[in-house]
C-alpha positions, 0 to 999 in steps of 0.5 A: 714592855716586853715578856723578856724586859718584865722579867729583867724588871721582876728581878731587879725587883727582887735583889732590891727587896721586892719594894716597887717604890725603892727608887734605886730599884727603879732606875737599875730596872731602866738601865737593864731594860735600856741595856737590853733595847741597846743590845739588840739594836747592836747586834743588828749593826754590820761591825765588820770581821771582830775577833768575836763579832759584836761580842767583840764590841763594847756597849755603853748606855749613857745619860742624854743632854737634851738642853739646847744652848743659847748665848750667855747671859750677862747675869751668869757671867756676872755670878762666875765673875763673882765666885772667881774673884773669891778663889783668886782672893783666897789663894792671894791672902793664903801666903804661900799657898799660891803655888803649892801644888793640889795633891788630891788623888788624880784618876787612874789613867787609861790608854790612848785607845781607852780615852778616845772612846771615853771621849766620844761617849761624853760626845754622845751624852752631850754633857749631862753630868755638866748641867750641875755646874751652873756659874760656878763650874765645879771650880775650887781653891785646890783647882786654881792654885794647881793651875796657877802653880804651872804659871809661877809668874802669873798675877791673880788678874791674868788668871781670872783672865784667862779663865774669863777669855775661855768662856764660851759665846754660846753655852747650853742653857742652865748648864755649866758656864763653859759647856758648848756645843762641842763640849768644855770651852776650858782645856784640861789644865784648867778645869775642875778636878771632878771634871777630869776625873768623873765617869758616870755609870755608863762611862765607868762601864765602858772602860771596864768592858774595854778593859776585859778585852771589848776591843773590837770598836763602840756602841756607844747609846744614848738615853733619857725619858725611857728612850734610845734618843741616838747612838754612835758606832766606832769601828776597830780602827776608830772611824765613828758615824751616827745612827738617828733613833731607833 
């Protein structure tokens, strides 16, 4: 560790009580020492001619998934089968319930341009904040009675069926039913709410750099073990490419 991160751990060590044990003292002492390796390695990328050069761009740290995929085992297939059939089976014994619309507050949207780097940064992690949702996919009642509302006509077997057509050959292993390689294998009208609506802290401050005006393009850093594992660069107008570790 270098004089200038001990410093940056020092003090984090200090707004958290100067207990070295305190594990959320710990983690905001990583992230900070992340945040400074990922921000010197974007000011060494050539953005092109920003309003305020890599100033302009907006930097995010995020989780790495490093789980690599492997096909579906019937076993977990049978487990998701399992806890569908329960939330197709409550939702028809509830009378009425079946199309009644979930009004759980929905997240704030973003701008098209705000999506779409929000998007590639949950590309980059590769799905960490999913390795939780195992065979049941964060899915609920409120969940599928919102999707079921938008099919009125629809039986609860063509539902389930819908759902189980979606499931991916292959998925990351130990991880949600439906993440593959290249990310949820269900649209977005049928994931779980929390799937749609979560931001982890890296993401969350993405959004809030582009939303202070870091509109300049993306470095977007992804990390685990203590380590920058790979990066992703997004320029002004969109275009992406990668850069192996650093």
């Amino acid at each position: 560790m270098s004089k200038s991160e001990r410093l940056v751990y020092i003090e984090v060590l200090v707004m958290d009580g100067g207990n070295e044990r305190n594990g959320v003292a710990r983690h905001r002492a990583e992230v900070a020492r992340l945040r400074m390796r990922a921000e010197e390695w974007r000011q060494s990328i050539p953005f092109g001619a920003g309003r305020g050069g890599t100033d302009d761009v907006a930097l995010a740290v995020l989780p790495a998934n490093e789980r690599t995929t492997a096909q579906l085992p019937s076993g977990r297939r049978s487990s998701f089968v399992r806890h569908l059939s329960q939330l197709v089976d409550e939702i028809e014994q509830e009378d009425g319930e079946r199309r009644r619309p979930d009004r759980r507050k929905r997240a704030r949207a973003g701008t098209e341009d705000e999506n779409a780097m929000l998007g590639r940064a949950c590309a980059t992690c590769r799905g960490q904040c999913c390795l939780s949702g195992g065979e049941h996919a964060y899915l609920d009642s409120p969940d599928l009675r919102r999707f079921w509302s938008t099919r009125p006509s629809a039986t609860g077997a063509s539902i389930a069926d819908a759902y189980l057509e979606a499931l991916p050959g292959r998925s990351y292993s130990g991880s949600c039913v439906f993440h593959g390689i290249s990310g949820c294998a269900l649209p977005r009208e049928m994931r779980a709410e929390i799937c749609n609506a979560f931001l982890c802290d890296g993401a969350q401050g993405l959004r809030t750099e582009i939303q202070a005006g870091r509109t300049g393009g993306g470095f977007l850093v992804a990390a685990a073990g203590g380590e920058l594992l790979r990066a992703v660069v997004v320029d002004a107008g969109g275009a992406s490419r990668r850069l192996r570790k650093r």
